[in-house]
C-alpha positions as CSV (number, residue, x, y, z in Angstrom):
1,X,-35.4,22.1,-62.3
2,X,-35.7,25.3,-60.3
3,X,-32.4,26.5,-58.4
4,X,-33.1,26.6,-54.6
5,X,-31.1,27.4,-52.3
6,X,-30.8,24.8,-48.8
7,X,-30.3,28.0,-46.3
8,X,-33.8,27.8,-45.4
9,X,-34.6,24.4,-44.6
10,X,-38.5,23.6,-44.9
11,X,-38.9,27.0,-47.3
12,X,-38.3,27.4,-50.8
13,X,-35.9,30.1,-51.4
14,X,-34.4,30.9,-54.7
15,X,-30.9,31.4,-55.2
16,X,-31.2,34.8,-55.8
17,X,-32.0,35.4,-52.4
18,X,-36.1,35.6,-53.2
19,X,-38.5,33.7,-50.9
20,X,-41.8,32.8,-52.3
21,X,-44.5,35.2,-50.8
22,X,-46.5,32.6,-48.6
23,X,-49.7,32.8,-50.4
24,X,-48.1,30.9,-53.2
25,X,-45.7,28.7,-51.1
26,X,-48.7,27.7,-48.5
27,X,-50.3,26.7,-52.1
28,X,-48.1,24.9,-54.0
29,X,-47.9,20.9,-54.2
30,X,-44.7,18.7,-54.2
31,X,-44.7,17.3,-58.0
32,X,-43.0,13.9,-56.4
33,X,-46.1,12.9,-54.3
34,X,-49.6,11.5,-56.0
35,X,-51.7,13.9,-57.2
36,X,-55.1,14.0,-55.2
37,X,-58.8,15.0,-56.1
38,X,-59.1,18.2,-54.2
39,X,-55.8,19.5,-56.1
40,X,-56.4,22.1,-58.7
41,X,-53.3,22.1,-61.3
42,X,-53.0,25.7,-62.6
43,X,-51.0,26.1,-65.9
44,X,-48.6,29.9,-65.9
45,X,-48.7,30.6,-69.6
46,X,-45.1,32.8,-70.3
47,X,-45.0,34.1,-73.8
48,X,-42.8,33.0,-76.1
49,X,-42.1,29.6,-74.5
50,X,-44.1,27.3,-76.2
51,X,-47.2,27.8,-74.3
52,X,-49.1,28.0,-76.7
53,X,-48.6,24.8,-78.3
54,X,-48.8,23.0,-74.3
55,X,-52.4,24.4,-74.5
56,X,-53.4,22.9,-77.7
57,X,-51.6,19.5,-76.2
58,X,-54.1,19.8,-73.0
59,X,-57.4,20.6,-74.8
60,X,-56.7,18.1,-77.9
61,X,-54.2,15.6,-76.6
62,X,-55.4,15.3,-72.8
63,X,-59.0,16.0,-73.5
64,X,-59.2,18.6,-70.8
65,X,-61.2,21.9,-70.7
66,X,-59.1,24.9,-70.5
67,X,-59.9,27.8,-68.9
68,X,-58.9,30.9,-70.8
69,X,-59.7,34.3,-73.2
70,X,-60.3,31.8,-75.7
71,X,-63.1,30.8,-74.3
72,X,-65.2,34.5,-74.5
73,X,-64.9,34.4,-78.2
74,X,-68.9,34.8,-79.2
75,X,-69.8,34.3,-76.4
76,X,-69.3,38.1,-74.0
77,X,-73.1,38.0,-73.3
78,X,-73.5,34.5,-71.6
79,X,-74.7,34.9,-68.1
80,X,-73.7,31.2,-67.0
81,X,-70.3,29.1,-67.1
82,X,-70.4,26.5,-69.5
83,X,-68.5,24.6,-71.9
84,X,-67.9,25.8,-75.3
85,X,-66.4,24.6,-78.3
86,X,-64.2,27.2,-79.9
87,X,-64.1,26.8,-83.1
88,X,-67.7,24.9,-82.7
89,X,-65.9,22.3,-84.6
90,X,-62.7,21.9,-82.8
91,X,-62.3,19.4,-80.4
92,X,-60.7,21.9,-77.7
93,X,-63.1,23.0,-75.4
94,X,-63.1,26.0,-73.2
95,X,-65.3,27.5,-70.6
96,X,-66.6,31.1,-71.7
97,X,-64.6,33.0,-68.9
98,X,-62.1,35.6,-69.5
């Protein structure tokens, strides 16, 4: 769990003394309550902490599209979001954004 500190009630505050800028606390969602339909998770991929492997558990485990540089691979001339299948025969699928 993240280390907060209770000197600000109401705002997250890390122990270190740094407050989240506002554009991401005014964003984030409390983990405890249900998650609804106009949520949009978003996934911070850190190198070197098994994030790699968490995004081959969401596209092939989870079944859900990932969004990604994966997902440009053959495909830097498309003119329209779409799914793609990278490899064609993998079952992870991407959408052709970078």
């Amino acid at each position: 769990t993240t280390d907060y500190s209770s000197e600000t009630p109401g705002r997250r505050v890390l122990k270190r003394g740094m407050a989240l800028p506002d554009v991401i606390e005014m964003n984030l969602a409390d983990i405890d309550e249900p998650f609804t339909e106009n949520e949009t998770p978003l996934f911070f991929h850190v190198p070197k902490s098994g994030g790699s492997s968490l995004k081959q558990y969401y596209g092939i485990c989870m079944h859900l599209v990932t969004a990604s540089q994966n997902g440009i691979v053959g495909h830097e001339q498309d003119e329209e979001l779409q799914i793609v299948h990278i490899p064609p025969e993998s079952q992870q699928r991407f959408v052709n954004v970078d």
